[in-house]
N, CA, C and O of each residue as an XYZ file, in Angstrom:
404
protein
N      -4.510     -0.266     31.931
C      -4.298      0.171     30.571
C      -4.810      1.592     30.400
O      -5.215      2.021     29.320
N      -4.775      2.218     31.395
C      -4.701      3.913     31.575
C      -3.890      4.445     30.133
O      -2.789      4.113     29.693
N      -4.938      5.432     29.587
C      -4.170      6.269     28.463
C      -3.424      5.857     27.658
O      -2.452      6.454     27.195
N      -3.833      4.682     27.377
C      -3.450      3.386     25.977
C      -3.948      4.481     24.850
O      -4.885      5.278     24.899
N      -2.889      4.204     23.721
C      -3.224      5.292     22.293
C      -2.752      4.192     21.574
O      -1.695      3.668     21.926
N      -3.500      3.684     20.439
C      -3.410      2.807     19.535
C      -3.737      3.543     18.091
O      -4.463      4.505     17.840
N      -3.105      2.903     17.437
C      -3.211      3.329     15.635
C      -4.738      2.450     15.557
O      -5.147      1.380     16.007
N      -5.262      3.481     14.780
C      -6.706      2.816     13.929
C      -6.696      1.266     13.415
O      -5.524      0.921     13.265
N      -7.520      0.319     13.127
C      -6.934     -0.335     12.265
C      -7.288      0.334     10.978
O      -6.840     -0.081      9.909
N      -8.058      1.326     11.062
C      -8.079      1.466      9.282
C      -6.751      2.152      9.046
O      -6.039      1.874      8.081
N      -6.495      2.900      9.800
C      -4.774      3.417      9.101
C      -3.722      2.669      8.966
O      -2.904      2.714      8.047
N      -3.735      1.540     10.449
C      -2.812      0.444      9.995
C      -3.159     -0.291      8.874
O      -2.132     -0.600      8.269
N      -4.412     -0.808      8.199
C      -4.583     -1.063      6.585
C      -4.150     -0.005      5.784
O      -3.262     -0.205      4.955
N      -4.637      1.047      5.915
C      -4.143      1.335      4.672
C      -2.655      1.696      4.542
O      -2.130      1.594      3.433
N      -1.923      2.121      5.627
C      -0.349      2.211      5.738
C       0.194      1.225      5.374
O       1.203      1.433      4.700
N      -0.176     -0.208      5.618
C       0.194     -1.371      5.004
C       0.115     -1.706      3.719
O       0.734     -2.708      3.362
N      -0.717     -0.887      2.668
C      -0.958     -0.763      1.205
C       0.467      0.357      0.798
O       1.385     -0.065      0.094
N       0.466      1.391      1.200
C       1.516      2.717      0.909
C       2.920      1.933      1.829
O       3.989      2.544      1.812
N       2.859      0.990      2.370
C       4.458      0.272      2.723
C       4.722     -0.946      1.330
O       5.644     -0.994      0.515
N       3.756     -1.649      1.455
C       3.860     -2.465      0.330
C       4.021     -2.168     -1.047
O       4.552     -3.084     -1.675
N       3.709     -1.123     -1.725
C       4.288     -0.304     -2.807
C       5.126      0.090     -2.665
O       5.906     -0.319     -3.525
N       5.797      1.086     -1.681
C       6.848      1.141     -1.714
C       7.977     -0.227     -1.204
O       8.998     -0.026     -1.861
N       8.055     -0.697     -0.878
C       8.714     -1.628     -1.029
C       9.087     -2.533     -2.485
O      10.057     -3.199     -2.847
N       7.758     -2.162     -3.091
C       8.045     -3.223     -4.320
C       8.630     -2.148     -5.639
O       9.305     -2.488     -6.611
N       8.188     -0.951     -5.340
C       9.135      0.132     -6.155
C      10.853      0.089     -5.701
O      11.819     -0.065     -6.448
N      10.831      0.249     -4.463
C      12.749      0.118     -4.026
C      13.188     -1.604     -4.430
O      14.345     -1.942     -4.682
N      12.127     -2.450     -4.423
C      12.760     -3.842     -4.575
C      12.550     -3.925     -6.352
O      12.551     -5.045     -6.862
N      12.449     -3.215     -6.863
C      11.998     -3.214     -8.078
C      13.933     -2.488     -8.876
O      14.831     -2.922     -9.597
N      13.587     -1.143     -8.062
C      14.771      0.173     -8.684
C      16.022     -0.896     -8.223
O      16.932     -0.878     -9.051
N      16.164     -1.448     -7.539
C      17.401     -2.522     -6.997
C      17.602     -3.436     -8.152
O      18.339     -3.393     -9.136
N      16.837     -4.157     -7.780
C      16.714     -5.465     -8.993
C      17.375     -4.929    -10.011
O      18.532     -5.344    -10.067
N      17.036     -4.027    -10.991
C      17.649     -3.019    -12.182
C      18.197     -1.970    -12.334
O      18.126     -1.062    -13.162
N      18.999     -2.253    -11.083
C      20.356     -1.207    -10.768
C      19.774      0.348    -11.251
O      20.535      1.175    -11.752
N      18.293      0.619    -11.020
C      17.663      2.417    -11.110
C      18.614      2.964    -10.031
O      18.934      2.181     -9.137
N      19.122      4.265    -10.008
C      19.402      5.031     -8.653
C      18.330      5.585     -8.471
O      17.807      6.086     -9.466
N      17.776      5.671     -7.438
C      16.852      6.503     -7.044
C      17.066      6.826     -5.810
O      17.154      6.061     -4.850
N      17.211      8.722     -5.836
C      17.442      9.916     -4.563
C      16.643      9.674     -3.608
O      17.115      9.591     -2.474
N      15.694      9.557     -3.751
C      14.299      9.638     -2.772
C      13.049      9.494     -3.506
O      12.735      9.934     -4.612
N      12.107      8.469     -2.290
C      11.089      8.237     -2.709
C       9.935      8.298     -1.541
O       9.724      7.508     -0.621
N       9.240      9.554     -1.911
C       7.833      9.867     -0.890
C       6.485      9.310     -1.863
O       6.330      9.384     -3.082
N       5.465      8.643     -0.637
C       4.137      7.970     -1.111
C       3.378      8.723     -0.076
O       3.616      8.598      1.125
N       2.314      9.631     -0.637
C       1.340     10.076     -0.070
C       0.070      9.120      0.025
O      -0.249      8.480     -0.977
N      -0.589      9.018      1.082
C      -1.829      7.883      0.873
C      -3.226      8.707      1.747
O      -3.499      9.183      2.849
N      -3.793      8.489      0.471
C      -4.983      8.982      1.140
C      -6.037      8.037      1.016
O      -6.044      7.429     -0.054
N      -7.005      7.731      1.902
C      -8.544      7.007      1.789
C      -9.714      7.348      2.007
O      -9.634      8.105      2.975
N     -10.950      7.244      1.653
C     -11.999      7.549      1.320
C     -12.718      6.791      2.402
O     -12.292      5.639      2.483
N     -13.738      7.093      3.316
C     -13.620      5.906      4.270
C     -15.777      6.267      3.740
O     -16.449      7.232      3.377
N     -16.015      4.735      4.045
C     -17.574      4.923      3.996
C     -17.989      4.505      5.280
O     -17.700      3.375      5.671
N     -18.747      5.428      6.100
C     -18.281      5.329      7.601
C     -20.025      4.205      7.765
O     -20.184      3.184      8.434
N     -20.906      4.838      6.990
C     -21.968      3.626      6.879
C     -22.050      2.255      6.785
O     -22.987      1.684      7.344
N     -21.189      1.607      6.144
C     -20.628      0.291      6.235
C     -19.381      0.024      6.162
O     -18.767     -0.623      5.314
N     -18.808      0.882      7.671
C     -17.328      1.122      8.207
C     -16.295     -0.078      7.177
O     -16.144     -1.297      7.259
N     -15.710      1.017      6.195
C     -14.921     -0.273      5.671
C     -14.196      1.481      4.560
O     -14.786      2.561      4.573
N     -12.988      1.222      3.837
C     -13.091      1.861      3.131
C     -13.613      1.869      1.748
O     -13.819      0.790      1.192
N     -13.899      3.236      1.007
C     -14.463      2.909     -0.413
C     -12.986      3.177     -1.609
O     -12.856      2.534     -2.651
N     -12.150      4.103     -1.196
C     -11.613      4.220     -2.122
C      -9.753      4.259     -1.268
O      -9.397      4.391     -0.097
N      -9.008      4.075     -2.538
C      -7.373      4.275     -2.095
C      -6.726      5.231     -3.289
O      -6.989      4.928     -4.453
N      -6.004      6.217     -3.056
C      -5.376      7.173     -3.874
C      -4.101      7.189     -3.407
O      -3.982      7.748     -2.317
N      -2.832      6.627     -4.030
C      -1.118      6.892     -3.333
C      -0.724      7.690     -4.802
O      -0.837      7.285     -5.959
N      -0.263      8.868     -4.318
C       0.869      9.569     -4.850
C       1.978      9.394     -4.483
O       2.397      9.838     -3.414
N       2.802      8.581     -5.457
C       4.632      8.154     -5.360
C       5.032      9.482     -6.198
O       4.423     10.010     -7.128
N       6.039      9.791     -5.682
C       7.238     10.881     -5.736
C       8.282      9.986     -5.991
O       8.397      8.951     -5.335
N       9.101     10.314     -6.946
C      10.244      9.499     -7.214
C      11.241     10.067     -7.718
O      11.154     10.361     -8.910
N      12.402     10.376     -7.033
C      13.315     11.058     -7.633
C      14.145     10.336     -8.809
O      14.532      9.376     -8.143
N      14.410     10.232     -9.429
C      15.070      9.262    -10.429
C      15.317      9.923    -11.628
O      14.822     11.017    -11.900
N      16.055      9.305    -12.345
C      16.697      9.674    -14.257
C      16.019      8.452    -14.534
O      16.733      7.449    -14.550
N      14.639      8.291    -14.787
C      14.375      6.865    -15.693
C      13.870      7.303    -17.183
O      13.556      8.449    -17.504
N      13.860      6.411    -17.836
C      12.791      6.778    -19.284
C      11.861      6.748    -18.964
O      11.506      6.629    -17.791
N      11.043      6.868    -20.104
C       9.263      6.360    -20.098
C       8.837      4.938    -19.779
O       7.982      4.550    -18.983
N       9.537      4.337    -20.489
C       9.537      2.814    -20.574
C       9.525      2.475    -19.391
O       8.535      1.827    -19.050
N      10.860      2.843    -18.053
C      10.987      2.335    -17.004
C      10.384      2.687    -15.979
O      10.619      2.212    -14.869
N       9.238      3.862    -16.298
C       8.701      4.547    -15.210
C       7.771      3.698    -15.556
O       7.784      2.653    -14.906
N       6.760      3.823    -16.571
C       5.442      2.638    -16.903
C       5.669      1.211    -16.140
O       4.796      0.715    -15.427
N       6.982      0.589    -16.380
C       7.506     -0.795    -16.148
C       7.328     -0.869    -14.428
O       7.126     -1.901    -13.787
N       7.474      0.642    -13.828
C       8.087      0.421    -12.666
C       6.359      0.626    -11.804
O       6.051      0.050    -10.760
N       5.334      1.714    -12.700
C       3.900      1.622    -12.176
C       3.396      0.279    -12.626
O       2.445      0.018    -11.888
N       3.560     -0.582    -13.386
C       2.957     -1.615    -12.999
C       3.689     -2.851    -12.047
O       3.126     -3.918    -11.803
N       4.907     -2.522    -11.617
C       5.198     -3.260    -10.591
C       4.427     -2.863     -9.146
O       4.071     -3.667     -8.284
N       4.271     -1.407     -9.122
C       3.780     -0.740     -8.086
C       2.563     -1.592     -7.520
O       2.459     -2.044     -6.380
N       1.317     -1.754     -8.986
C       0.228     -2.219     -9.085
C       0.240     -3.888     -8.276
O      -0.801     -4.474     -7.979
N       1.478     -4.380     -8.052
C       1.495     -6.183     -7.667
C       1.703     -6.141     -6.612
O       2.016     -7.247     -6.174
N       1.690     -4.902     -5.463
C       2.275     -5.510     -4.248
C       1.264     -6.284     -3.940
O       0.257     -6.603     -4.573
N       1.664     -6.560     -2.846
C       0.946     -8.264     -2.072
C      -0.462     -7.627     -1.898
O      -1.464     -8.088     -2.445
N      -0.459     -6.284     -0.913
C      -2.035     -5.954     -0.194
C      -2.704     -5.417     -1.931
O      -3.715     -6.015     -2.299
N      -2.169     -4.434     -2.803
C      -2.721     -4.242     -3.776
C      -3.744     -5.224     -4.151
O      -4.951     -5.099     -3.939
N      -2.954     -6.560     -4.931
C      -3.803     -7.731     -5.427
C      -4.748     -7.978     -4.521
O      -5.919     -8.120     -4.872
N      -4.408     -8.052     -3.388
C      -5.501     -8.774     -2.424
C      -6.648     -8.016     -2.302
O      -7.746     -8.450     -1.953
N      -6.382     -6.897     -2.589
C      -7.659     -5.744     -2.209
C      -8.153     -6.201     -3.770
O      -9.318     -6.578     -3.648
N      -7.771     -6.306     -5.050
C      -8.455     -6.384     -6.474
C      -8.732     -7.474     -6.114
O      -9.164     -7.862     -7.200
N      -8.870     -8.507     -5.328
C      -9.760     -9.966     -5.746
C     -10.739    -10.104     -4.152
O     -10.051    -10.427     -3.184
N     -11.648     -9.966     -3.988
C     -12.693    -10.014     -2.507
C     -11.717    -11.352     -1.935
O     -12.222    -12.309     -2.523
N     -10.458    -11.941     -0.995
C     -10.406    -12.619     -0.010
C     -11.511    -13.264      0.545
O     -12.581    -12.759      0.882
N     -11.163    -14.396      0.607
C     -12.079    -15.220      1.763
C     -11.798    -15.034      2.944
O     -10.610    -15.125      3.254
N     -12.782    -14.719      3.962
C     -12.079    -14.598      5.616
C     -13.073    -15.780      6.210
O     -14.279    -15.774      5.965
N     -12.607    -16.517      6.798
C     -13.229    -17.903      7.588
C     -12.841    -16.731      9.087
O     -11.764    -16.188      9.333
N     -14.332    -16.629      9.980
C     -13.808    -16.605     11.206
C     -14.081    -18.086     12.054
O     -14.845    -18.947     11.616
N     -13.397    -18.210     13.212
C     -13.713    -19.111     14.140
C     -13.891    -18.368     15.540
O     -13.085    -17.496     15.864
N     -14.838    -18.685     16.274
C     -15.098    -18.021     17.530
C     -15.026    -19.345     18.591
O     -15.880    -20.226     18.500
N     -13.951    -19.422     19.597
C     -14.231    -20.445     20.448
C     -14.307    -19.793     21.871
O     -13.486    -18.877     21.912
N     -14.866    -19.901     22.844
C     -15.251    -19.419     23.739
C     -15.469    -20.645     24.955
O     -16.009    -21.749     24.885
N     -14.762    -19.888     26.148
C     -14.014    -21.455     26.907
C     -14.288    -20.455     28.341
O     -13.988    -20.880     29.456
């Protein structure tokens, strides 16, 4: 396994937060026939390297679109439900098991 290059897992978390929004913004603009040109999500994280975990998440969505007010608000709080979102607002339970053979 000479010169193996692997993604972080902290970037694969947090890329998995900035996929899951976007997804639920395009599964959102679908659902209610929005056109939307293009859509860029910048993601940035705050990492607290003292108790290796992150502290903070910041995504800037870019959205090309003709929406109102109404449907842009409608469409940030869909943003707010993706799957990893919620999960990060409520502490998860993690059960490990270690078996060793």
């Amino acid at each position: 396994m000479k010169n193996l290059v692997a993604m972080p897992p902290g970037a694969i978390f947090a890329a998995s937060l900035g996929l899951c929004t976007a997804s639920r913004i395009i599964i959102t603009c679908q659902k209610n026939g929005w056109a939307v040109k293009d859509l860029n999500i910048k993601l940035d994280y705050k990492l607290n390297l003292s108790e290796y975990r992150a502290d903070a998440f910041r995504l800037d969505i870019e959205l090309q679109a003709d929406l109102t007010d109404e449907q842009r608000k409608a469409l940030l709080a869909e943003a707010h439900n993706c799957f990893v979102h919620r999960s990060l607002k409520h502490v998860p339970e993690i059960s490990l098991n270690l078996k060793i053979t």
